[in-house]
ZASERO-489263 format. One record per atom (N, C-alpha, C): x, y, z; atom name. Coordinates in pm, 1 decimal, padded with zeros to 6 digits. Each point is the difference from the previous one (the first is absolute). Example, Ala and Ser with C-alpha at 12.3 -4.5 7.8 and 13.67 -1.06 7.14 Angstrom:
BEGIN
R:01319.0:-00569.0:00780.0:N
R:-00089.0:00119.0:00000.0:CA
R:00090.0:00120.0:00000.0:C
R:-00035.0:00105.0:-00072.0:N
R:00082.0:00119.0:00006.0:CA
R:-00077.0:00109.0:00073.0:C
% end
This chain:
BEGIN
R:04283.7:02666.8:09878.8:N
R:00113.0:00068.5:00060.5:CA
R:-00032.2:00149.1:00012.2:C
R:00037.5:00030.2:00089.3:N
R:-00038.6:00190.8:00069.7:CA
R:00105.7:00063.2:-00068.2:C
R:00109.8:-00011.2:-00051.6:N
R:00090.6:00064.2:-00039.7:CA
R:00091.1:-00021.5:-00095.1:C
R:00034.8:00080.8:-00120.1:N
R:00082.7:-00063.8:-00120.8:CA
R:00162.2:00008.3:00074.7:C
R:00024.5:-00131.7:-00026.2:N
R:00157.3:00004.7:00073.0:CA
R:00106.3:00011.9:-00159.7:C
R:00037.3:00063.0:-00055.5:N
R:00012.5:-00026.4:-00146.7:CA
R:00177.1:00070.4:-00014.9:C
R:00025.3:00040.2:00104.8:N
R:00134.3:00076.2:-00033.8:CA
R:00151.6:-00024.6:-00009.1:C
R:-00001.0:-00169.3:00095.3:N
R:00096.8:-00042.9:-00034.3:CA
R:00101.7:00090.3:00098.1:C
R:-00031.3:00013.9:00074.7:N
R:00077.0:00071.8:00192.0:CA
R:-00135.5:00067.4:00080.0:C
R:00037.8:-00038.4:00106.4:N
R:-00113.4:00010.0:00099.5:CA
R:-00048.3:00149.4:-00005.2:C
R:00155.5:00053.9:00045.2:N
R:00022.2:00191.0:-00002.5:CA
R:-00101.5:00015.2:-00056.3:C
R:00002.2:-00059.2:-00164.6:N
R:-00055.4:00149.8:-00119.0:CA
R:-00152.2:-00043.0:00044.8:C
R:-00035.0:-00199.4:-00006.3:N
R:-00154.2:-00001.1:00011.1:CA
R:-00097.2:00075.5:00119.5:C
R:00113.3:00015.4:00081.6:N
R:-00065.2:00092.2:00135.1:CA
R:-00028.2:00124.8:-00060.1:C
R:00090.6:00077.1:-00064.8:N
R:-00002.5:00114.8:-00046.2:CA
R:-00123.3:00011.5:-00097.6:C
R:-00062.8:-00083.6:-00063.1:N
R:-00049.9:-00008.5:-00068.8:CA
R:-00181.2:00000.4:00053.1:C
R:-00018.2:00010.8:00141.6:N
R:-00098.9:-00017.8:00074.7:CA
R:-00110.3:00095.0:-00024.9:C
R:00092.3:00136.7:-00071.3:N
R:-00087.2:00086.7:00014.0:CA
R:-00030.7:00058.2:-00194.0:C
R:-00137.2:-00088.1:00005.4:N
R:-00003.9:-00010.7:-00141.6:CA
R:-00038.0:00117.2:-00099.7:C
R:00027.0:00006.7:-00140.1:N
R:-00051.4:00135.8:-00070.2:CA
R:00089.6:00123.6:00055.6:C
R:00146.8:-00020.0:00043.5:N
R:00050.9:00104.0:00066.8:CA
R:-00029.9:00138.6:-00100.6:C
R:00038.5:00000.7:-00121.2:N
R:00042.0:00088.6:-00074.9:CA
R:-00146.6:00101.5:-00018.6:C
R:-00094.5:-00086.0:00024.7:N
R:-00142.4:00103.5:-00016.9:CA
R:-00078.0:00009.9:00109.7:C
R:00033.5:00153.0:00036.9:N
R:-00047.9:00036.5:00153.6:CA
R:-00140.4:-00073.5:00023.6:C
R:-00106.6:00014.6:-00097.2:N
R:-00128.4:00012.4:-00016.3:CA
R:-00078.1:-00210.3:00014.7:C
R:00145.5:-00032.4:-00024.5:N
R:-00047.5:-00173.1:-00004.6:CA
R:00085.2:-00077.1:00076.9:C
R:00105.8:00066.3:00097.4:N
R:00057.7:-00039.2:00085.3:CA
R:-00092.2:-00090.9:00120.1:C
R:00087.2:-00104.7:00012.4:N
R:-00060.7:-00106.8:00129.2:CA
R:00093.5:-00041.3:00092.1:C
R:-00041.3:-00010.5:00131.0:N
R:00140.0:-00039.5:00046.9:CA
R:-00042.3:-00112.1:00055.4:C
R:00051.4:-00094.0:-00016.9:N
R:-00044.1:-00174.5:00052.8:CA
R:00028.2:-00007.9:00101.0:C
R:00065.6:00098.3:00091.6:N
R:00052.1:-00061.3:00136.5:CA
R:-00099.5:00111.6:00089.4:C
R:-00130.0:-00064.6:00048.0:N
R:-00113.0:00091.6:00057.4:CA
R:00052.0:-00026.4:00114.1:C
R:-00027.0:-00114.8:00078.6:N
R:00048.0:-00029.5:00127.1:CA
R:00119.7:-00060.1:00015.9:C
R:00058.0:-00045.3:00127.9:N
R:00080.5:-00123.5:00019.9:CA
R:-00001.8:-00134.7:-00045.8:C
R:-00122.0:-00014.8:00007.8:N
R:-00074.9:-00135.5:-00055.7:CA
R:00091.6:-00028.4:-00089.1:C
R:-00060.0:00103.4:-00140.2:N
R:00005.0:-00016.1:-00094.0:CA
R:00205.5:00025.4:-00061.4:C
R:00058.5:00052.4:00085.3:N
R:00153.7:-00010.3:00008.2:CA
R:00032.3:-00145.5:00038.0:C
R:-00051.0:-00038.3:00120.3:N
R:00036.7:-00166.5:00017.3:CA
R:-00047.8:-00080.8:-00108.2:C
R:-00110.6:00018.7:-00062.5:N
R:-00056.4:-00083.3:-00091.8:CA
R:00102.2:-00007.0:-00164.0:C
R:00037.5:00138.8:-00020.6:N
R:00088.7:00014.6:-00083.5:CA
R:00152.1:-00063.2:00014.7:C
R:00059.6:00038.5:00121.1:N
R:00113.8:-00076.9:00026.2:CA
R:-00037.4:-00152.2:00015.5:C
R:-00072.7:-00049.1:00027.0:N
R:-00045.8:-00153.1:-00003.6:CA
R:00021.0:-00054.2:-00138.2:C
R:-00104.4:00040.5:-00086.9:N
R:-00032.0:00008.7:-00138.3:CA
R:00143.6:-00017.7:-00063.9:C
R:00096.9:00085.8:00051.1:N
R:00124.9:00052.1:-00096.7:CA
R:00107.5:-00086.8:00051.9:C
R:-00002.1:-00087.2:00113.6:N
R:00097.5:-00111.6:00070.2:CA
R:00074.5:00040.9:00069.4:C
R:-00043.2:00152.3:00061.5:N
R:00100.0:00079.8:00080.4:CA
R:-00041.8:-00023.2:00122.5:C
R:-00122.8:-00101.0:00067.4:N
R:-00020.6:-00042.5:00103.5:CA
R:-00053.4:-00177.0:00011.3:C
R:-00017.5:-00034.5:00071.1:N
R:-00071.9:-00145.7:00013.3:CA
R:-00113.4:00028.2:00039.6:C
R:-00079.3:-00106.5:-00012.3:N
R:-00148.5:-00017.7:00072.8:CA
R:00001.7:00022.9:00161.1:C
R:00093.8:-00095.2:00063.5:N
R:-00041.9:00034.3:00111.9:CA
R:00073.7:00146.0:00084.8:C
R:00092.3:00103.6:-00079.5:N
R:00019.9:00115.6:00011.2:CA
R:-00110.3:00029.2:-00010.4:C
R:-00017.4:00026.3:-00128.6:N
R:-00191.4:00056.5:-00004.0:CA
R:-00047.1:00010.8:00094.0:C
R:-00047.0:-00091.7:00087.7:N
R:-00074.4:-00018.2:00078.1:CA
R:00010.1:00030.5:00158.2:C
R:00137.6:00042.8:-00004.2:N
R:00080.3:00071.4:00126.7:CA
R:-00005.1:00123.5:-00026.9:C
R:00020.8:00029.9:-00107.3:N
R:-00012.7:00212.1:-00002.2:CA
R:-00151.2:-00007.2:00007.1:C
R:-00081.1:-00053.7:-00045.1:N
R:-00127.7:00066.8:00000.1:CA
R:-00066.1:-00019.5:00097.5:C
R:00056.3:-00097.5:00084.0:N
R:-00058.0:00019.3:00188.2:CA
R:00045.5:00114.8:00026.4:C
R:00146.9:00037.0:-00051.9:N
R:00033.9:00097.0:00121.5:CA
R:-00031.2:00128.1:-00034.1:C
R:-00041.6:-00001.2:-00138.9:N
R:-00037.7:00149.9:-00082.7:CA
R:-00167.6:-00020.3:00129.9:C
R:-00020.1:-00096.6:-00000.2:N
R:-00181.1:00002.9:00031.6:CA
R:00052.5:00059.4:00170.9:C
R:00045.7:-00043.1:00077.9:N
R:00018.9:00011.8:00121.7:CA
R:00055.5:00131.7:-00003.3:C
R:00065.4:00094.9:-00066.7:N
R:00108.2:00131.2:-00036.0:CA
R:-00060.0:00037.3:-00065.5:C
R:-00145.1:00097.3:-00061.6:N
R:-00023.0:00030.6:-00134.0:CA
R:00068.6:00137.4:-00064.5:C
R:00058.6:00071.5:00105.2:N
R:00063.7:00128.1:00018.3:CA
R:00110.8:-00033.6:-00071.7:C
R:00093.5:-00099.1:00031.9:N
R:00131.6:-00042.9:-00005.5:CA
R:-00013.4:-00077.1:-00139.4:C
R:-00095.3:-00052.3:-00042.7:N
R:-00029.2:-00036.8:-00111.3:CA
R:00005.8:00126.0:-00139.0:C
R:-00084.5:00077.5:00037.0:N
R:-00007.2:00112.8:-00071.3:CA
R:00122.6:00101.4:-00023.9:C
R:00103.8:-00011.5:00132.9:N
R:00138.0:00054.1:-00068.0:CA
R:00080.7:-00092.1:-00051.6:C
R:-00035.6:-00129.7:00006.2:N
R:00096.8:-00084.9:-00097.6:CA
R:-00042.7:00037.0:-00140.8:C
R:-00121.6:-00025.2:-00011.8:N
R:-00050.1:-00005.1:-00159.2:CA
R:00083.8:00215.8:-00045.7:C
R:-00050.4:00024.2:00064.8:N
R:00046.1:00160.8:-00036.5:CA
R:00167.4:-00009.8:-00022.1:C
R:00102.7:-00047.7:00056.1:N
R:00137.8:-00017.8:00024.6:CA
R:-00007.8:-00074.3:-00157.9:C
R:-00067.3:-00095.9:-00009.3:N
R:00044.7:-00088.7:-00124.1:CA
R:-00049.5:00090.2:-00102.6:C
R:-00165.7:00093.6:-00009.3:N
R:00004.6:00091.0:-00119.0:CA
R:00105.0:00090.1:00007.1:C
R:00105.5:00039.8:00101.9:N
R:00083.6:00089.3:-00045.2:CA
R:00121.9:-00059.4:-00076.8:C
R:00046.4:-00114.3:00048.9:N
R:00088.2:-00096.8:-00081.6:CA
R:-00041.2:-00031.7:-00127.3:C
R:-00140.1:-00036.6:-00054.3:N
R:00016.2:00014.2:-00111.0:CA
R:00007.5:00096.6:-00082.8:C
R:-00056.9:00110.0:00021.3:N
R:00064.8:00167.6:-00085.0:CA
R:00165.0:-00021.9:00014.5:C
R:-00013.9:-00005.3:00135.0:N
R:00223.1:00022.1:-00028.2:CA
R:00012.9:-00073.7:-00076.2:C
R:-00028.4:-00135.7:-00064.7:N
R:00078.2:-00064.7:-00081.2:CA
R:-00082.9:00016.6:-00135.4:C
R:-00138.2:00054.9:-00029.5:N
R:-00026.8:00008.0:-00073.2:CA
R:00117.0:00092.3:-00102.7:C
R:00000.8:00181.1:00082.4:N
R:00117.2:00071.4:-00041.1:CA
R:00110.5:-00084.4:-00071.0:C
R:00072.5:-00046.7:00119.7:N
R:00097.0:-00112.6:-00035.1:CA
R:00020.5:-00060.2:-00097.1:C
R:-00082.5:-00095.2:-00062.6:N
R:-00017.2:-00118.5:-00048.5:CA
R:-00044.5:00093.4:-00173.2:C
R:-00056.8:00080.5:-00003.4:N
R:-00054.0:00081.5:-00080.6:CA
R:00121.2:00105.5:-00074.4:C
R:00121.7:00071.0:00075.9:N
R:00092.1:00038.3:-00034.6:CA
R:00061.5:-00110.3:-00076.1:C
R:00024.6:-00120.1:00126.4:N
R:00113.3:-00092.0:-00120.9:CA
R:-00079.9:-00026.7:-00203.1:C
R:-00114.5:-00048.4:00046.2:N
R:-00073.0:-00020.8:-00128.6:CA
R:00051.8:00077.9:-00093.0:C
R:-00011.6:00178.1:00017.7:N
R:00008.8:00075.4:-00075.1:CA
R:00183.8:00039.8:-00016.0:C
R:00033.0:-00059.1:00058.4:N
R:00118.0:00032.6:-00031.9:CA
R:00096.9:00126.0:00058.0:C
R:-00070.0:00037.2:00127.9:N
R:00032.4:00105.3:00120.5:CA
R:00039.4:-00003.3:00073.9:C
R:00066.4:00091.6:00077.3:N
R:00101.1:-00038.4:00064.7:CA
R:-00138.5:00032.8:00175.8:C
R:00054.5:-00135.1:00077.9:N
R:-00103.1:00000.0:00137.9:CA
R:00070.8:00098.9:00082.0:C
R:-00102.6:00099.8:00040.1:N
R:00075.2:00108.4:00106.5:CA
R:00022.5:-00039.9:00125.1:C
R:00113.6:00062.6:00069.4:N
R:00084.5:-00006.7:00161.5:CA
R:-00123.4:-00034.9:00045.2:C
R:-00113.7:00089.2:-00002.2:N
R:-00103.6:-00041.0:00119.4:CA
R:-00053.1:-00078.3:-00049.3:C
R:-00080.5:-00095.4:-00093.3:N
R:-00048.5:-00051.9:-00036.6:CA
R:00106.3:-00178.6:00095.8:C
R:00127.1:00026.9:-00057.4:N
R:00057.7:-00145.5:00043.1:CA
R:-00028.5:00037.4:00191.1:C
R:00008.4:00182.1:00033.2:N
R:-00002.2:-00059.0:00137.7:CA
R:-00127.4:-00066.3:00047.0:C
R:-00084.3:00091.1:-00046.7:N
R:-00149.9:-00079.8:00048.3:CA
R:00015.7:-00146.1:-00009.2:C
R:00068.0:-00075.3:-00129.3:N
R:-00031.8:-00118.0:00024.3:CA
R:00132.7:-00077.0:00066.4:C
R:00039.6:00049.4:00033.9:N
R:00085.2:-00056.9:00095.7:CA
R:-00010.9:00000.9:00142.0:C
R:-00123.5:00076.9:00019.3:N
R:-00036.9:00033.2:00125.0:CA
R:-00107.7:-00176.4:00043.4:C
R:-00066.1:-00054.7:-00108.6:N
R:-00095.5:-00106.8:-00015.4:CA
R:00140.9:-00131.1:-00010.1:C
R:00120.2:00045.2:-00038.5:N
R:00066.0:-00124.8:-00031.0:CA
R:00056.9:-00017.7:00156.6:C
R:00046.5:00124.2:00070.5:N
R:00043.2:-00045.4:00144.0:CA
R:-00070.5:-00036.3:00071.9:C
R:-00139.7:00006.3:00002.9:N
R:-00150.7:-00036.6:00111.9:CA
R:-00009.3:-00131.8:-00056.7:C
R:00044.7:-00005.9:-00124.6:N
R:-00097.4:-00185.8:-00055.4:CA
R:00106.6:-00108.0:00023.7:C
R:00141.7:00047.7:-00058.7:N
R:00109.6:-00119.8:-00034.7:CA
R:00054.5:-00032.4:00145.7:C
R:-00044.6:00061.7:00161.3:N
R:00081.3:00025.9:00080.9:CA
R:-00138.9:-00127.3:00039.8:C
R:-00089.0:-00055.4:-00021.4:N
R:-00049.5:-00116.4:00037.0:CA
R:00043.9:-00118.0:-00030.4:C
R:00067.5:-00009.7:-00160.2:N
R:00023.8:-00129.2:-00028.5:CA
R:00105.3:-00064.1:00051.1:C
R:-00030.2:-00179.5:00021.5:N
R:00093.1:-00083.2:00107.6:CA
R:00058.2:-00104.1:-00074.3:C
R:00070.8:-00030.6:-00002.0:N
R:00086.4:-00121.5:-00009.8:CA
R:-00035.0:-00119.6:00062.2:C
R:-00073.5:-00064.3:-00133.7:N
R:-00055.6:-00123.6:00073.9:CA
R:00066.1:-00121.6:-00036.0:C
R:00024.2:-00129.5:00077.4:N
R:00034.9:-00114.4:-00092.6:CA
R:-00052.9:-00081.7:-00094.4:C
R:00066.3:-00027.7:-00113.3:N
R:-00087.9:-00059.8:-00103.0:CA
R:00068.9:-00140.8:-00034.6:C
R:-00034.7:-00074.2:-00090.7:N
R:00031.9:-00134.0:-00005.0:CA
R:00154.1:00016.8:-00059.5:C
R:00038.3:00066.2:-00070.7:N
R:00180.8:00058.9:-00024.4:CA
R:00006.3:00163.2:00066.3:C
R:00051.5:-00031.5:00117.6:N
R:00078.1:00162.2:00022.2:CA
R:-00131.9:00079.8:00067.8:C
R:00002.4:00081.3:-00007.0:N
R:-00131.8:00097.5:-00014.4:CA
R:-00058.6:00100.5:-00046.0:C
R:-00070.7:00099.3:00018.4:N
R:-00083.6:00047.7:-00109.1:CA
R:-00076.7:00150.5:00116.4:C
R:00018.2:00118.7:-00051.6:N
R:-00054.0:00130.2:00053.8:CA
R:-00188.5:-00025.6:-00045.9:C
R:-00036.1:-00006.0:00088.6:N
R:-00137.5:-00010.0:00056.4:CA
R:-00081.6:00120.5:00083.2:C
R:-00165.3:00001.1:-00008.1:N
R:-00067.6:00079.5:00079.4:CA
R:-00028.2:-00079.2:00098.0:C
R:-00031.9:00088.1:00142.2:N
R:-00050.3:-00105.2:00090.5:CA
R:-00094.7:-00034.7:-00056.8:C
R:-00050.1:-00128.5:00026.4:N
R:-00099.5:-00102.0:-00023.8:CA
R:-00132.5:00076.1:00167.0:C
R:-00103.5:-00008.2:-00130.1:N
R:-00129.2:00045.2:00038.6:CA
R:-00017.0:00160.3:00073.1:C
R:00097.3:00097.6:-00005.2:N
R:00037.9:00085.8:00076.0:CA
R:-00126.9:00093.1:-00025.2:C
R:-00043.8:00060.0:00130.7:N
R:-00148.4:00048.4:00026.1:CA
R:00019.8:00155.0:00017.1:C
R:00123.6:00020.0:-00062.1:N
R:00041.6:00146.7:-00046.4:CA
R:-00100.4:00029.1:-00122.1:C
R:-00040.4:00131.5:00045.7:N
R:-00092.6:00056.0:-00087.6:CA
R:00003.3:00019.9:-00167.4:C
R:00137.7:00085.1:00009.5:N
R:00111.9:00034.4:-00120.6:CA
R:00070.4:-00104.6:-00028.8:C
R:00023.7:-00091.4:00029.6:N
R:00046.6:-00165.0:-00037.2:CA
R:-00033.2:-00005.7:-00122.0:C
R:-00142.2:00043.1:-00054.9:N
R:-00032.2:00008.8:-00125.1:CA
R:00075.3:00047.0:-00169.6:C
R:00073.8:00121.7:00082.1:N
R:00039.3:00057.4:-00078.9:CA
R:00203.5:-00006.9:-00055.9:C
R:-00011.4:-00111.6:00170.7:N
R:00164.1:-00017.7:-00087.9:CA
R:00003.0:-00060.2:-00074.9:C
R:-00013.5:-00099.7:-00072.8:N
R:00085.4:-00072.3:-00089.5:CA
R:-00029.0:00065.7:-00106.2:C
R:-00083.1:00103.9:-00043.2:N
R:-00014.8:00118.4:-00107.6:CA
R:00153.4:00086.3:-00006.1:C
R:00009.4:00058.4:00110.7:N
R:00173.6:00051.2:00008.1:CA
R:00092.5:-00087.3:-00073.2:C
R:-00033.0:-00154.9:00083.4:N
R:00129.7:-00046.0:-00072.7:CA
R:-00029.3:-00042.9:-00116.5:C
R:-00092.0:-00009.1:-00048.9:N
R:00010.7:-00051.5:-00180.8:CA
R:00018.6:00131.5:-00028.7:C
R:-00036.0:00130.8:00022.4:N
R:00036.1:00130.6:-00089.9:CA
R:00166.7:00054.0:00049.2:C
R:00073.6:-00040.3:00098.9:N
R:00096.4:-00012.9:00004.0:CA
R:00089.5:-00112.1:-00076.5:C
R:-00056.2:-00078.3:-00017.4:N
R:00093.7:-00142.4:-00071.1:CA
R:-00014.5:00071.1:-00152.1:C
R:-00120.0:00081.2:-00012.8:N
R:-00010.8:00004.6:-00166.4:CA
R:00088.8:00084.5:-00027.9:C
R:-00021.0:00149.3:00106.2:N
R:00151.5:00056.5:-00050.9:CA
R:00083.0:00023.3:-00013.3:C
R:00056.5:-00109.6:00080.2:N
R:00170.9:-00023.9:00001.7:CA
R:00016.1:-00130.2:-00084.6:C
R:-00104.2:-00014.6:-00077.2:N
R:00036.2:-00177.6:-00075.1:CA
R:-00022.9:00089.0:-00138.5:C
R:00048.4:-00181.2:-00068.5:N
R:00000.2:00018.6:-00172.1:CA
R:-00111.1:00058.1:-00043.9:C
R:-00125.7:00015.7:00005.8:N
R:-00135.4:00010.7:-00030.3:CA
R:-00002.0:00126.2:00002.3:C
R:00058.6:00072.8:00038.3:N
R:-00053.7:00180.2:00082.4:CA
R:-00028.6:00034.0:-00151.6:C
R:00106.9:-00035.0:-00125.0:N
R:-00018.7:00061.2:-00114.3:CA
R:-00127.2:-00045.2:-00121.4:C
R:-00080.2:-00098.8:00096.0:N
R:-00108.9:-00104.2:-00077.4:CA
R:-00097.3:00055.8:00047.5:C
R:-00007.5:00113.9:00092.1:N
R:-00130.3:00028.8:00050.8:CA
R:-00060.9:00142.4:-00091.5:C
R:-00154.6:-00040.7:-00044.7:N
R:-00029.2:00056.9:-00115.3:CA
R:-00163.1:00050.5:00052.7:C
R:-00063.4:00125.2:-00060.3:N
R:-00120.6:00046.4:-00020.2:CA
R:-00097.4:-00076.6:-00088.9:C
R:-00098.8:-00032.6:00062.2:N
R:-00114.6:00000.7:-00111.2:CA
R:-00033.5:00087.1:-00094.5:C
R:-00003.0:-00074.2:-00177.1:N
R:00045.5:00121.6:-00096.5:CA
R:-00166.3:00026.7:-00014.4:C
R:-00085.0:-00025.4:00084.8:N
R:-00165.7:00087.0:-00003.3:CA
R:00054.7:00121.5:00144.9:C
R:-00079.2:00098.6:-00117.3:N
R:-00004.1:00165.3:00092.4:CA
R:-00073.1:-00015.7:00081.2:C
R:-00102.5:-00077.4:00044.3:N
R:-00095.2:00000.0:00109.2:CA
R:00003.0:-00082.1:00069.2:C
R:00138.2:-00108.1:00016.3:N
R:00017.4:-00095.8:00114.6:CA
R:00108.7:00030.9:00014.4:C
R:00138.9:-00011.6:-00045.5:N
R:00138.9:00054.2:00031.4:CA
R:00048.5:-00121.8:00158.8:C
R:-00081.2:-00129.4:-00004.5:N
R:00037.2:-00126.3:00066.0:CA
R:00143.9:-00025.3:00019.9:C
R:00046.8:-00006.4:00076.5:N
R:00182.8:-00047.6:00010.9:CA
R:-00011.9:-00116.9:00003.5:C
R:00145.3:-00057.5:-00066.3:N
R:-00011.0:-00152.8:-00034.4:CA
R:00204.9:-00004.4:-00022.3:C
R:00029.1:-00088.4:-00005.7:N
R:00142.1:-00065.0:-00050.7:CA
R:00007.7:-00097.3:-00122.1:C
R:00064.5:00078.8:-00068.4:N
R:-00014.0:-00075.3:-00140.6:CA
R:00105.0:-00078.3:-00040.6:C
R:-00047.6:-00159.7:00072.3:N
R:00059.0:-00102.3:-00047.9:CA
R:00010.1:-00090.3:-00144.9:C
R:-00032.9:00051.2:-00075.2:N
R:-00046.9:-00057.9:-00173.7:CA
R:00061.3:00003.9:-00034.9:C
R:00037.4:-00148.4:-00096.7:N
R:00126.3:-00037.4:-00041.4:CA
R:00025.1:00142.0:-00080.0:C
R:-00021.4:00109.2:-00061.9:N
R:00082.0:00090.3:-00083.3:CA
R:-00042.7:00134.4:00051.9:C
R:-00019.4:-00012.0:00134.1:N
R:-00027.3:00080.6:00060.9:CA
R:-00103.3:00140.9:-00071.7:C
R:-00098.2:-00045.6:-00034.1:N
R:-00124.2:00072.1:-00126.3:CA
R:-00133.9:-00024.7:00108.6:C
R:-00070.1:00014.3:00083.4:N
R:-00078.7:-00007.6:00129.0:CA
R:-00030.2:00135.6:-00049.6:C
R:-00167.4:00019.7:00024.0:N
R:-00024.7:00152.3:-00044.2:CA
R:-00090.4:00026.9:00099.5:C
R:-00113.2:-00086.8:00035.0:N
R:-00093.9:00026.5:00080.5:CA
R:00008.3:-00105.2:00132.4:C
R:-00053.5:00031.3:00102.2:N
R:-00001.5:-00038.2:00163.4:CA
R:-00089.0:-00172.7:-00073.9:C
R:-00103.4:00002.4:-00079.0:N
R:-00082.7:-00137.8:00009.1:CA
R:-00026.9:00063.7:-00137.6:C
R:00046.4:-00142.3:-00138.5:N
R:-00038.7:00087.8:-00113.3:CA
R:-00154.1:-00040.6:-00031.6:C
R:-00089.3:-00103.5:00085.6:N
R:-00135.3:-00010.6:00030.3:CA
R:-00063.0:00080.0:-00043.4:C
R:00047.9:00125.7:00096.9:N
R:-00078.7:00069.4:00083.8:CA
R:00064.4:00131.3:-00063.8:C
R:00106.3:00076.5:-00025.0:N
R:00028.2:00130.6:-00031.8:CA
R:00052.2:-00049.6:-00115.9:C
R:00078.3:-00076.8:-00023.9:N
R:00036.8:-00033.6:-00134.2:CA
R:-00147.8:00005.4:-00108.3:C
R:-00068.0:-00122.7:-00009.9:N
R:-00136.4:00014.8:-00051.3:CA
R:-00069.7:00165.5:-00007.8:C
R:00032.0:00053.3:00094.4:N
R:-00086.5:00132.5:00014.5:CA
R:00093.8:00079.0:-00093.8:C
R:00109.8:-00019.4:-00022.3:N
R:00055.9:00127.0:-00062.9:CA
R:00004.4:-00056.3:-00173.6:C
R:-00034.9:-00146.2:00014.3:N
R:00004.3:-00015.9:-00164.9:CA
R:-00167.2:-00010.8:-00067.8:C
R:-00108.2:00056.4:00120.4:N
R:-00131.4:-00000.6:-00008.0:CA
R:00014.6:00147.6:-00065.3:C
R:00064.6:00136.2:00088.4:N
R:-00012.3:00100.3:-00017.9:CA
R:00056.4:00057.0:-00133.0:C
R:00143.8:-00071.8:-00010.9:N
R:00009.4:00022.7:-00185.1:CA
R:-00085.1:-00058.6:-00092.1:C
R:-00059.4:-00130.1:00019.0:N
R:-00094.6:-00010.6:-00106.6:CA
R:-00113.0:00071.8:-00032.8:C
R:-00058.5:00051.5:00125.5:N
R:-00089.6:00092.0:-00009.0:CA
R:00049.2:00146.1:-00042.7:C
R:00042.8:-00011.0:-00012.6:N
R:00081.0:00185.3:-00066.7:CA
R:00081.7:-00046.3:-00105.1:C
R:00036.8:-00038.7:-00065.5:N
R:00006.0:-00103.7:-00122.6:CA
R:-00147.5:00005.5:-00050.9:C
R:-00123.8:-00034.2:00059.3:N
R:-00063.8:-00025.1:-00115.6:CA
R:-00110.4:00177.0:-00011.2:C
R:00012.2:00044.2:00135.2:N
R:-00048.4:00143.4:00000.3:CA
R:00078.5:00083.4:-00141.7:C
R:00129.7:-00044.9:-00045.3:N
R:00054.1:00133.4:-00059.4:CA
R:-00026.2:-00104.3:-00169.0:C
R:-00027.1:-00073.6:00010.3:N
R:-00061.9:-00081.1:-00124.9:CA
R:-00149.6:00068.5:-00060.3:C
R:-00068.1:-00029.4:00123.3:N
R:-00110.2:00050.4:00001.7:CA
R:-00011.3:00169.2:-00039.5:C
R:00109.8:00103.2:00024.9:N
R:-00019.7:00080.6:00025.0:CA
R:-00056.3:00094.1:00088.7:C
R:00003.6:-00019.9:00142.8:N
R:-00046.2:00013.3:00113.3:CA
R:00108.4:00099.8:00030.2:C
% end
């Protein structure tokens, strides 16, 4: 798999693209091309296979038009990084901050259709739509659903200083500390043992 999907809302794992945020010096940003944005929204169930395979004709046939989608979606994720990063901490999100992203919620939610389903029906994307930025709605609406839903107050920081990963902390006693405790969890109970045994040692 190309990408840790680990956050438990689409929003934060998107947000999460751009890895090592907190240390200028080891910062990565996973989203190089378009490609690699379709490949991620694929990965994360925010597209189908044969979407896939419709944006990346038309990114190939458009490479211009390709390149301001992917740029449009790195600016959406800073806005919600801000965003998503205030609520964590317990801050209040500024006027401009909700306008910017309300500016992504009127361009994205003004696609979805009302389709019929086997009871009633159900708000839908067009099916296979060869819109460039197609990519990037259903990111709006899961970071819109998150913050007007129960969860807004479950959304939590990675407690490592050098990943700071967004995630929603669903655990039964709500105690979630790290994004993957694999992976930063392990690392932060590697780093006390080792300084634990440095001040033993006398180091």
């Amino acid at each position: 798999m190309k990408f840790q999907i680990i956050a438990g809302e689409l929003c934060l794992d998107f947000i999460n693209t751009l890895d090592n945020r907190p240390v200028p010096e080891r910062r990565k940003d996973l989203l190089q091309s378009y490609e690699d944005l379709v490949d991620w929204a694929t990965q994360a169930g925010a597209l189908s296979a044969a979407h896939r395979a419709v944006l990346l004709r038309e990114a190939e046939s458009h490479p211009k038009q390709a390149a301001a989608a992917l740029a449009e979606a790195v600016e959406l994720r800073e806005c919600l990084y801000r965003t998503m990063t205030a609520v964590a901490r317990n801050r209040r999100v500024s006027a401009d901050e909700l306008r910017d992203f309300n500016a992504y919620v009127g361009k994205a939610l003004s696609h979805l259709e009302l389709h019929a389903a086997r009871k009633g029906f159900r708000l839908a994307w067009p099916e296979n739509q060869p819109q460039l930025d197609s990519v990037w709605w259903p990111i709006v609406r899961s970071a819109s659903d998150l913050l007007s839903g129960e969860d807004l107050g479950s959304v939590r920081e990675c407690g490592d200083d050098t990943c700071r990963w967004l995630f929603v902390d669903r655990s039964k006693n709500h105690s979630r500390r790290w994004c993957d405790m694999r992976v930063c969890g392990n690392r932060i109970k590697a780093r006390k043992f080792y300084r634990r045994q440095a001040i033993r040692a006398g180091i």
